[in-house]
TORZASE-272473 format. One line per field, with one value per residue (C-alpha): x, y, z; residue number from 1. Coordinates in pm, whole numbers, plus 50000, padded with zeros to 5 digits. Example, Ala and Ser with C-alpha at 12.3 -4.5 7.8 and 13.67 -1.06 7.14 Angstrom:
BEGIN
px: [51230,51367]
py: [49550,49894]
pz: [50780,50714]
pos: [1,2]
END
This chain:
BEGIN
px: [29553,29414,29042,29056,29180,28938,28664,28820,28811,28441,28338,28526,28341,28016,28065,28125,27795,27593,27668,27639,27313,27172,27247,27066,27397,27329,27013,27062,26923,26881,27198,27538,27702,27399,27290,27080,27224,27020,27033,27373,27584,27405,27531,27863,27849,27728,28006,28281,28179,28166,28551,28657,28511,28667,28986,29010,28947,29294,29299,29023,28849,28572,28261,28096,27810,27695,27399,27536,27520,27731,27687,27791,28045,28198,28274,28368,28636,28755,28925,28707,28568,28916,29032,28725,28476,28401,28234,28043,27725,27497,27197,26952,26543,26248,26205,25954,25577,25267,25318,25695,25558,25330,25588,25806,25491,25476,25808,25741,25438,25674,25902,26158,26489,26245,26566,26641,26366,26555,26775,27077,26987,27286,27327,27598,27641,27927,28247,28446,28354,28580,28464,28206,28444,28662,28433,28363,28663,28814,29025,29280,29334,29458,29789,29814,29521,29221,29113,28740,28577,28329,28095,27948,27736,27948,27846,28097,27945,28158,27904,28095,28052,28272,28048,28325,28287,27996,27837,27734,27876,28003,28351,28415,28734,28945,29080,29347,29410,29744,30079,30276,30454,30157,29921,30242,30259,29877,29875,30206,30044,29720,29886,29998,29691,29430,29637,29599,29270,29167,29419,29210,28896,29080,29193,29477,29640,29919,30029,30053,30184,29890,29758,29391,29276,29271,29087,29271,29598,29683,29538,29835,30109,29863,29885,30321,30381,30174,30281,30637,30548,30394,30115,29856,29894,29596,29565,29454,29287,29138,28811,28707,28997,29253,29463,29399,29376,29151,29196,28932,29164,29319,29561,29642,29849,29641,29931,29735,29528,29240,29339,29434,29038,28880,29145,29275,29596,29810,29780,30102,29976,30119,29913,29754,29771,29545,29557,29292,29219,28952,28779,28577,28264,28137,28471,28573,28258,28272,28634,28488,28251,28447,28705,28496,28226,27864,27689,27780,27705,28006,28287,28584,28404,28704,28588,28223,28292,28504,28260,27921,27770]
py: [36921,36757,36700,36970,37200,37079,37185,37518,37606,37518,37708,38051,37993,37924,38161,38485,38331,38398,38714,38765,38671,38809,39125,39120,39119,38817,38620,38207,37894,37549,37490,37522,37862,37961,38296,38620,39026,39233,39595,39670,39413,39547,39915,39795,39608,39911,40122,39869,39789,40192,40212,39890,40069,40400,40202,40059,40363,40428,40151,40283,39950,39826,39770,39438,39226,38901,38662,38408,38151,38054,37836,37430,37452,37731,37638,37302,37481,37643,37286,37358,37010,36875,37117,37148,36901,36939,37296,37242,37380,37191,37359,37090,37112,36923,36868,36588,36586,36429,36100,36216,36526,36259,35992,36354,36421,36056,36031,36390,36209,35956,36144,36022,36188,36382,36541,36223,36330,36641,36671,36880,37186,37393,37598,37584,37805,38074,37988,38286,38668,38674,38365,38462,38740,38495,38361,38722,38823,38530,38658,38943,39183,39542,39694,39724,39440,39469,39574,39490,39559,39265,39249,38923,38621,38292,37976,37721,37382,37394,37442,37531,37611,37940,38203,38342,38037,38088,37905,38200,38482,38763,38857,39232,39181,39378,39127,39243,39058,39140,39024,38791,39093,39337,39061,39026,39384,39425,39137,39283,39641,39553,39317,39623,39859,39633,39624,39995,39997,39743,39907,40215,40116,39993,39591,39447,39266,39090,38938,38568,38319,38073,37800,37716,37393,37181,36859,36506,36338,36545,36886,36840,36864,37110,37326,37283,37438,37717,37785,37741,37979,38217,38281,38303,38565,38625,38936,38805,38941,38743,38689,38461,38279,38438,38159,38105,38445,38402,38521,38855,38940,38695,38859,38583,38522,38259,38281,38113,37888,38074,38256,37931,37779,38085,38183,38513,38646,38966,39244,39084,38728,38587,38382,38614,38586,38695,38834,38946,39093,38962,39111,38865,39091,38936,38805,39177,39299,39011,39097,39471,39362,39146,39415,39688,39523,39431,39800,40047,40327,40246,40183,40490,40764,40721,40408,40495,40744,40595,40355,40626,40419]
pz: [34264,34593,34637,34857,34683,34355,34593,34703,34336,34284,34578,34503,34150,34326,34520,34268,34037,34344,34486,34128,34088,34415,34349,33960,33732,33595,33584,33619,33485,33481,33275,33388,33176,33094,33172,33107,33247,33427,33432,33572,33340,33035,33149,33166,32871,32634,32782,32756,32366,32290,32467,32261,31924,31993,32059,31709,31506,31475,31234,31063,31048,30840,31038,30982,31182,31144,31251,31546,31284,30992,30705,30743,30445,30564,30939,30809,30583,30953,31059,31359,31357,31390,31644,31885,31847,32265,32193,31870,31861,31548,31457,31413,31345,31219,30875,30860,30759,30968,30982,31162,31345,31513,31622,31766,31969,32081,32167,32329,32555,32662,32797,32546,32366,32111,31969,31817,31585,31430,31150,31086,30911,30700,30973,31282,31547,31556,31778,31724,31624,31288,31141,30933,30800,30577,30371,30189,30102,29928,29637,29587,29894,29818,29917,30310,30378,30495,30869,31047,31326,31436,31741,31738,31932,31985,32148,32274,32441,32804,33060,33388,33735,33670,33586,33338,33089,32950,32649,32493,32495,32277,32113,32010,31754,31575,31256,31009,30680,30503,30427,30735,30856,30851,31042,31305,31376,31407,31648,31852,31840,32022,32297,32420,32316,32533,32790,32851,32795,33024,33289,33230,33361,33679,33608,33707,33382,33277,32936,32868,32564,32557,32348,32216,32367,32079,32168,32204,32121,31816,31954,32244,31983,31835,32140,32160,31847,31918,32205,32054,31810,32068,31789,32068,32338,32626,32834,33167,33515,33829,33814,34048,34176,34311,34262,33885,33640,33340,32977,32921,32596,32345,32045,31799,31460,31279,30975,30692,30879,30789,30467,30244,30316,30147,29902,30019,29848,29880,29656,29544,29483,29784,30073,30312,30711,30948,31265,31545,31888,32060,32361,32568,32648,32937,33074,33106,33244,33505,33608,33666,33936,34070,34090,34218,34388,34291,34364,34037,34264,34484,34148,34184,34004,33709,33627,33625,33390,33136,33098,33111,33409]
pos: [1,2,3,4,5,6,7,8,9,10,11,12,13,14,15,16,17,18,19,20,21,22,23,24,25,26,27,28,29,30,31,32,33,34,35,36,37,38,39,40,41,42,43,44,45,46,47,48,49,50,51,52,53,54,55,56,57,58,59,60,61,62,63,64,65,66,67,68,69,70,71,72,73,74,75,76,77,78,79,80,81,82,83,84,85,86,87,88,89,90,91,92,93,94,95,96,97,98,99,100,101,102,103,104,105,106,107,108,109,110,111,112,113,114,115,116,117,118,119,120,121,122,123,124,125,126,127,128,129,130,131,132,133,134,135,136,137,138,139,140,141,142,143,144,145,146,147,148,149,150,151,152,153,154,155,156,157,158,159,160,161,162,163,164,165,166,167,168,169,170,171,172,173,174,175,176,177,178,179,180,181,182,183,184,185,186,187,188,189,190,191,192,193,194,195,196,197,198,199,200,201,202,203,204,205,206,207,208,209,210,211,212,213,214,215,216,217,218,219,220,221,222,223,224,225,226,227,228,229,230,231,232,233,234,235,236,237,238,239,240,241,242,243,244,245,246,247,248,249,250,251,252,253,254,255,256,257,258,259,260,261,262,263,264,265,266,267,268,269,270,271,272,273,274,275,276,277,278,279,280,281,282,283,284,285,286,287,288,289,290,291,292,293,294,295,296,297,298,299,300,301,302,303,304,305,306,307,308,309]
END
């Protein structure tokens, strides 16, 4: 990619965040992918999640919800440290008495790196949706699996200029635990589901084999063999650049990568796998106005009402 065409990218980014936040969707900051919704996104948003819930009751899934923060020993059981140390988000505080709270609020006056002065708590932020599902079923599964239905809060450190990475955002996922040929067809099943869905409220989609980006040397080979495998699949739109579609849906066969940490068997005995569908909330919601404009009142009425806006 030239230098021109670097800064071509940037500005059709640029560009989207602030028509974006001129007319009140989303509210900005100080900090790159860091935002807050106004009125309009939040609309959108509560009729998206209600489509994406009725969608998944023909699986009759378990409704679960979880605090946007998961215990240390469990993430650390994810192999998310090894895969994506880049987007870790530590939950660190102070745990010191007077004689430290005073040298914090000296360092404080000096203008100095106060953080320096916190300590790790037990605590880390949550990455993905279904994370916090694994640790609670660890043991015996019953015939036919098990099949949720999580909304949840994620944070990822990647602050960018495109409007559609976001450091926090939120994941509505559909996860099925079962045998390798049940957590295959779930995953097969709703690749083609979301795309419907999403080409019901008026986006313009396509299918994709993808790959996580698992960080450094090792995560490239990482990356090869699942794309090899095609165990990742994203359902992308255009957001932003025309040029470049990005990934609002993400259907993936984790095979026992997360079922062997927590202990989760078949009815049978055997390993469990795990499969999910993941909806990125404000990726989709973002694709709808850039889609059909910033003004609700002007969406195609069918639109507007499949989502009760």
């Amino acid at each position: 990619m030239t230098d021109a065409d670097a800064t071509a990218v940037v500005d059709c980014y640029q560009d989207l965040r602030d028509r974006l936040i001129h007319a009140g969707v989303l509210i900005g900051s100080t900090v790159k992918g860091l935002y807050g919704k106004g009125a309009a996104f939040v609309h959108v948003f509560d009729g998206l999640d209600a489509l994406v819930t009725e969608a998944g009751q023909v699986d009759q899934p378990e409704l679960m919800r979880f605090p946007p923060l998961l215990p240390r020993e469990h993430f650390v059981r994810t192999d998310y440290v090894r895969s994506f140390p880049d987007l870790i988000g530590s939950v660190h505080s102070f745990l010191g008495g007077d004689r430290e709270h005073a040298a914090l609020l000296q360092t404080l006056a000096d203008d100095g790196p106060w953080s320096t002065e916190l300590d790790p708590t037990e605590l880390v932020l949550v990455p993905a949706a279904c994370y916090p599902i694994y640790p609670t079923i660890s043991g015996i599964l019953p015939r036919g699996g098990r099949t949720f239905d999580v909304l949840g809060s994620c944070f990822r450190h990647e602050g960018s200029d495109d409007p559609a990475r976001m450091m926090t955002f939120h994941q509505h996922e559909f996860v099925h635990v079962g045998t390798p040929e049940s957590a295959l067809a779930f995953r097969n099943r709703w690749l083609e589901r979301s795309q419907i869905l999403m080409k019901s409220i008026g986006l313009d989609v396509a299918d994709e084999v993808a790959n996580d980006p698992f960080f450094g040397r090792a995560g490239r080979m990482l990356a090869a063999n699942q794309r090899g495998d095609a165990l990742k699949f994203e359902v992308v739109a255009t957001v932003a650049n025309p040029e470049k579609s990005t990934a609002i849906v993400s259907c993936n066969c984790h095979q026992d990568h997360l079922t062997i940490p927590f202990g989760i068997n078949t009815h049978d005995g055997g390993v469990a796998h795990s499969a999910c569908v993941g909806f990125g909330m404000e990726r989709i919601v973002l694709a709808l106005f850039a889609r059909h404009g910033m003004d609700l009142e002007l969406w195609p009425r069918e639109y507007r009402s499949r989502l009760g806006v």
